[in-house]
C-alpha positions as CSV (number, residue, x, y, z in Angstrom):
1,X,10.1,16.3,73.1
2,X,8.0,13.0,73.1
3,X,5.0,15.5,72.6
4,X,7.1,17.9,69.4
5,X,7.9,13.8,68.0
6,X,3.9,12.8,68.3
7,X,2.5,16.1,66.6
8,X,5.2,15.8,64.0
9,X,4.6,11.8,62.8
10,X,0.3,13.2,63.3
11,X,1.2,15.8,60.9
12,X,3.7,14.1,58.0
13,X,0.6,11.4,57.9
14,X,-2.4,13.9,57.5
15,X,-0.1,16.1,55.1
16,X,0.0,13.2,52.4
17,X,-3.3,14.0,51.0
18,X,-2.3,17.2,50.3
19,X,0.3,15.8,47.9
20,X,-1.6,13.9,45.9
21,X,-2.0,14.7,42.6
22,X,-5.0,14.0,40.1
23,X,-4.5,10.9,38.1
24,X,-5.8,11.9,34.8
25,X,-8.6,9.9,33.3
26,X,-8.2,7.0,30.7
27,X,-10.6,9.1,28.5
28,X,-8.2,11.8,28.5
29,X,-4.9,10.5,27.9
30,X,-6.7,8.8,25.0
31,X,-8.0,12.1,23.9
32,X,-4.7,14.1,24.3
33,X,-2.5,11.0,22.4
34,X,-5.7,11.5,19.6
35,X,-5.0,15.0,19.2
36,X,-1.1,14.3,19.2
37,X,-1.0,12.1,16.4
38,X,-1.0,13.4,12.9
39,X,-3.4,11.6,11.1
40,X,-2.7,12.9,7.6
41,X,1.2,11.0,7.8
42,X,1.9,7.1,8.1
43,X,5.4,5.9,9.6
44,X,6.4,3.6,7.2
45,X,5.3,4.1,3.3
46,X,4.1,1.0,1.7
47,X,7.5,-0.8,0.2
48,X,7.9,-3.4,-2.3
49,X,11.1,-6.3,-1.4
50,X,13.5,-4.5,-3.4
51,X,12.7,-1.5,-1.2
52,X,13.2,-2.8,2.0
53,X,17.2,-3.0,2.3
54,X,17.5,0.9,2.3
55,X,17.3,2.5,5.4
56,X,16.1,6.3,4.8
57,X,12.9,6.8,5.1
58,X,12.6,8.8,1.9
59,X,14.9,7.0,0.1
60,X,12.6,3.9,0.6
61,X,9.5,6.0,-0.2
62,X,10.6,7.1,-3.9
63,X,12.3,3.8,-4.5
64,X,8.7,2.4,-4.0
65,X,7.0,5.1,-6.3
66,X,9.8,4.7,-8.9
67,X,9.1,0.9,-8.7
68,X,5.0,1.7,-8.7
69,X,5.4,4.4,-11.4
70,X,7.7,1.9,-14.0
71,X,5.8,-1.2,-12.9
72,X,2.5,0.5,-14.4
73,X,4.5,1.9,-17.3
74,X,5.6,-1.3,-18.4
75,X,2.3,-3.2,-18.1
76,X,0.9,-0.3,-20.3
77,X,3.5,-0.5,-22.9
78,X,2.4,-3.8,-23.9
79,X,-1.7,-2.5,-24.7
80,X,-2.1,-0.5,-27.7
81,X,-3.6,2.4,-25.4
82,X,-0.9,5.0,-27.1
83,X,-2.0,3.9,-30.1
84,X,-5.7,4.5,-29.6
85,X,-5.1,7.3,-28.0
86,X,-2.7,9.2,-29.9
87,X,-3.3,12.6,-28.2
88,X,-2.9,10.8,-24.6
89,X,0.8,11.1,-22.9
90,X,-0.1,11.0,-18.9
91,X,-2.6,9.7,-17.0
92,X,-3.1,9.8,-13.2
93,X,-3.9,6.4,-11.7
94,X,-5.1,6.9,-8.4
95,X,-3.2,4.0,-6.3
96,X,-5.0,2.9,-3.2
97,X,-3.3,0.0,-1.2
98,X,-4.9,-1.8,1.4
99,X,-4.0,-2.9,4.8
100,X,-4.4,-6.7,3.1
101,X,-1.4,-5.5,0.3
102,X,-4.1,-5.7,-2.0
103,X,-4.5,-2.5,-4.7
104,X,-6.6,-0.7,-6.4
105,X,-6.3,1.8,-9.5
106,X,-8.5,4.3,-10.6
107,X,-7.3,6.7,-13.6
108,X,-8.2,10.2,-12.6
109,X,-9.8,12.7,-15.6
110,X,-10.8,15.9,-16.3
111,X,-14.6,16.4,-15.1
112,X,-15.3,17.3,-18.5
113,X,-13.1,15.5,-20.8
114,X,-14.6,14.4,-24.3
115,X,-11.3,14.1,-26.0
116,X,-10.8,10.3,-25.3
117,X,-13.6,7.4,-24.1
118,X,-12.9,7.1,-20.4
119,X,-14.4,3.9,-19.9
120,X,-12.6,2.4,-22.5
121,X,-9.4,3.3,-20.8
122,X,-10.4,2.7,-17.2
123,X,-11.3,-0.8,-19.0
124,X,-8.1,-1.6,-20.6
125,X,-5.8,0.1,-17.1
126,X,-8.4,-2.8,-15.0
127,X,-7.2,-5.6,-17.4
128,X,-3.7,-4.8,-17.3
129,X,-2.6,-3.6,-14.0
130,X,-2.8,-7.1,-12.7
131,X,-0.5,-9.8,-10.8
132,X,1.6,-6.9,-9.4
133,X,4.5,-8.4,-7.1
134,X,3.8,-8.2,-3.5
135,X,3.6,-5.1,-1.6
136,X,3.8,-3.9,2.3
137,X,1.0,-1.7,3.3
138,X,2.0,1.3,5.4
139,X,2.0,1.1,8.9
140,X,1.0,3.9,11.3
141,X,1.8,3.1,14.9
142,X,3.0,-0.4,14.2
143,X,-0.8,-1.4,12.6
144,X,-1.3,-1.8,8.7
145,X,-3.2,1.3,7.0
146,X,-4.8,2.0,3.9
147,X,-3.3,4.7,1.8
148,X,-3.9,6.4,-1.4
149,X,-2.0,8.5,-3.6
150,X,-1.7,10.0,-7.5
151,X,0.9,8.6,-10.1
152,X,1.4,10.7,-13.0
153,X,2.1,7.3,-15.5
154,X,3.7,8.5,-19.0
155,X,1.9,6.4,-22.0
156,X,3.3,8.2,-24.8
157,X,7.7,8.2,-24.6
158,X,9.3,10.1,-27.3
């Protein structure tokens, strides 16, 4: 019995190698969590104050575009860019905002547009889509990202 007891304690100590399994790398959990994450999405929008209080996700996200998109229309308004422009109703402003909650806007033509200066445009947009109120940069994993995005902004209401 003392002999069955001996082999048997031998045994349970030698068969613990057996068990163990192969601790994966730090290289390739990083690689599998890269491939996991879906790089083309953020978690949280960029929001403006007004936006924060709601809770949705989506409702938060077109509360911020409606703020961006009326926030621009109204700072256009003011220029005489309809007036200039008589045959111009919509432009898209590309919107890039920066993990700093700084912006950027870029109006976005037709390759081969002749119907209306360009630069004289891109010009007056730059001089009036200034002093914007404060806005949160979207986060992705909990870390401030840069995103970008197109606004259709309506010049011309009739």
């Amino acid at each position: 019995m003392k002999k069955a007891l001996a082999l048997f304690i031998v045994s349970l100590c030698f068969s613990c190698q057996y068990i163990e399994k192969k601790v994966p790398s730090e290289k390739e959990l990083f690689e599998k969590q890269l491939k996991e994450i879906n790089w083309k999405e953020v978690d949280e929008y960029p929001s403006v104050a007004d936006c924060e209080k709601l809770s949705d996700k989506a409702q938060r996200e077109q509360c911020f575009f409606d703020f961006l998109t009326t926030t621009i229309q109204e700072k256009l308004a003011v220029d005489t860019l309809s007036m200039l422009f008589p045959q111009l109703d919509t432009i898209e402003v590309k919107v890039t905002v920066f993990p700093n909650a700084t912006m950027e806007f870029d109006p976005q033509f037709v390759k081969d547009s002749v119907a209306y200066d360009t630069i004289k445009i891109d010009s007056i947009l730059q001089a009036r889509l200034v002093d914007f109120p404060k806005i949160n940069p979207a986060i992705k994993r909990g870390i401030p990202v840069k995103t970008q995005f197109v606004l259709p902004v309506v010049i011309k209401q009739e």
